[in-house]
C-alpha positions, 0 to 999 in steps of 0.5 A: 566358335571356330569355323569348320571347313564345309564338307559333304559328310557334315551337310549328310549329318546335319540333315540327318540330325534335322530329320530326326528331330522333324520325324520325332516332333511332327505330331506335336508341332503346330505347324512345319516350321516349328522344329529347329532348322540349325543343328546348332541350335540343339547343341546350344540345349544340350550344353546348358543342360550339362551346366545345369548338371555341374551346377546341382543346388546353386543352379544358373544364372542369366550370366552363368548360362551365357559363360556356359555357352560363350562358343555360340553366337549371342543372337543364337544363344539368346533365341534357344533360351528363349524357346527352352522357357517358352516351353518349360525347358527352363524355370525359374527355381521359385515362382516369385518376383525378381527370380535370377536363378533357373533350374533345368526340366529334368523331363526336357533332359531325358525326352532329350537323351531318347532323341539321341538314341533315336538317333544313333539306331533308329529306334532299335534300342527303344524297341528292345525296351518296349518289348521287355516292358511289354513281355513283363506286363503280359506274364504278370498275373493281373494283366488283363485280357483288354490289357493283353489286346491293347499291347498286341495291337500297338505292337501290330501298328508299329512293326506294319508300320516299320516294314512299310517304311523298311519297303520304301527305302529298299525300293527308294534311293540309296541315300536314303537307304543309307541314312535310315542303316541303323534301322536293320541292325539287330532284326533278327533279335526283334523278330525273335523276342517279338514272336516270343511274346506273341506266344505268351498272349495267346497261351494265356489269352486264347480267346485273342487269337485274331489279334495275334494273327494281324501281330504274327503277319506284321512280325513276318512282314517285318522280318522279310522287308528288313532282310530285302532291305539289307540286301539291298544295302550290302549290294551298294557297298560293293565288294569293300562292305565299306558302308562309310563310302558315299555311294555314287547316287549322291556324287552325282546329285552334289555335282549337279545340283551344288554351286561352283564355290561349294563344289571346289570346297567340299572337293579340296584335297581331293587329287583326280587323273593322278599318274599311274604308278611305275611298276619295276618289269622285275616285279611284273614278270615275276608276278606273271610267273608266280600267278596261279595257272588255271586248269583245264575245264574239261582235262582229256581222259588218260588213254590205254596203252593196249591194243585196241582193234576196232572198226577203225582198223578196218578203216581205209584212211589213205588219202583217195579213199574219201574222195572216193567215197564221194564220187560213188555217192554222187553218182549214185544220187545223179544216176546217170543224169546230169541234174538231180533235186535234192528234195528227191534224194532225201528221204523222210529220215533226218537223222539219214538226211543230215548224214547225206548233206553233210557229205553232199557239202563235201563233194561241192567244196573238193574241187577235184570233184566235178559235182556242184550245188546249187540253190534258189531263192525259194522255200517250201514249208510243210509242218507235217514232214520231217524237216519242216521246211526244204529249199530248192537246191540241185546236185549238178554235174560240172562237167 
């Protein structure tokens, strides 16, 4: 077999292959090591079990299944083979002494074509099966009540099951998240046919009702952790919806944890800090010039070209009119003194009292102005006046 150059997306498909197959076979295993550790060793079964296909009555021999599987290591070979008869997967073609020819378990075959199913969509397709089974059992006459129960509450445990699962990986890593993607293809058509045939049993079944409660609340969980979890997935793809791409969770980790020799060759090929591109300026001022302008949030309103008399025209706008207008009022206020607190010339109005700091802030920056503010340091604070609080500032005459 030829050697394949290492990458990280063969070590991500390797594992999910063993992962699915430990999932697939833990409740049968007698202890964790009893699953396959090595893809490869399930690609040696699945090529025999293609040879014993080709070779229909003649079957195989000893010699016929190792030419079948020359690609692989004979140590390898010899182990998967003894594994497959251990457990029946193989068989002599007769029980009798000195028997050189076998014949595949055709229950090893199809309990092999599931996995791969399993595989491909995480059990998707096997539940759209179960639910057809389970939908042609519950409209057939002689179905029983206990029957009708019994398919109720294994659909109930697996679909809890599944949206605990589904919960896990929205709030675990997106590796993980991932990895386990085929699991919400085609939801929505699950959830349908699901409640659909929630509906059959309890038409027929009235009497079933708290069971189809428990399987309508497991449905609609389902149906809600399956949507969280796909949100979530379609965010890690970023704006390419390129699920394909690794996300950046597992460079982080490789990079961490993966060894120098291993960290170059998964790498080889890859170029970082390339130079940037040259851009003709031709091209960028003519993209500049051809990019959308964007309008203005809030245009200004067109205005009337007729006369508009106002207060405005009553208005003296000559330049000492304000100045003015603020040496009245600031004599106003001192009224003949020199100094005046402003916590006396404002009154309980604030709407007033905005208006009168807000010209008295006018007068201390104009400096033809001989008034000027001062402030201290202190501040009083009195919840039931109107502002709560005041400093101690002074309208002063400068000279």
């Amino acid at each position: 077999m030829s050697e394949q150059p290492l990458t990280l997306d063969a070590v991500l498909t390797d594992e999910a292959v063993l992962s699915t197959y430990r999932r697939m076979f833990a409740a049968l295993a007698r202890d964790s090591g009893a699953v396959v550790d090595d893809p490869v060793l399930v690609d040696i079964a699945e090529t025999l079990f293609a040879a014993f296909a080709e070779a229909g009555e003649e079957w195989l021999t000893h010699e016929q299944m190792r030419f079948a599987c020359r690609a692989y290591p004979g140590e390898q070979f010899d182990n998967r083979l003894r594994v497959l008869k251990g457990l029946g997967a193989i068989r002599e073609v007769f029980p009798k002494p000195n028997q050189l020819r076998y014949r595949a378990s055709f229950t090893s075959v199809v309990g092999l074509m599931f996995i791969r199913r399993m595989m491909d969509d995480g059990g998707q397709s096997e539940m759209h099966r179960l639910l057809a089974l389970e939908d042609l059992n519950v409209a057939d006459p002689r179905t029983t009540s206990e029957e009708a129960r019994q398919s109720a509450v294994n659909l109930a445990r697996a679909f809890r099951l599944w949206a605990l699962e589904l919960i896990t990986l929205t709030t675990g890593t997106i590796e993980e998240l991932r990895e386990q993607a085929p699991k919400l293809w085609g939801t929505e058509e699950i959830a349908r046919r699901a409640q659909g045939l929630h509906g059959t049993i309890l038409t027929r079944w009235p009497e079933l009702d708290r069971v189809c409660t428990d399987l309508r609340a497991s449905i609609y969980a389902y149906s809600d952790a399956s949507r969280r979890a796909a949100g979530r997935l379609a965010d890690s793809a970023g704006t390419t919806r390129n699920l394909t791409l690794l996300p950046t969770e597992t460079w982080r980790t490789f990079s961490q944890t993966a060894s120098k020799e291993r960290l170059a060759a998964v790498l080889d090929g890859f170029v970082f800090d390339a130079p940037a591109p040259w851009h003709d300026p031709a091209a960028v001022a003519r993209a500049v010039d051809e990019a959308p302008r964007p309008a203005p949030a809030q245009p200004t309103p067109p205005r009337s070209t007729l006369p508009d008399p106002g207060p405005s025209d009553s208005l003296d706008t000559s330049p000492g009119a304000a100045v003015e207008r603020l040496r009245e009022m600031a004599e106003s206020l001192l009224g003949g003194s020199t100094r005046v607190a402003l916590a006396d010339v404002l009154g309980p109005d604030w709407v007033t009292a905005r208006r009168v700091l807000a010209d008295l802030t006018s007068i201390d920056l104009r400096p033809e102005l001989p008034y000027r503010l001062t402030w201290s340091d202190e501040l009083s604070v009195d919840p039931g006046r109107e502002p709560a609080w005041l400093s101690r500032g002074h309208l002063e005459r400068a000279r």
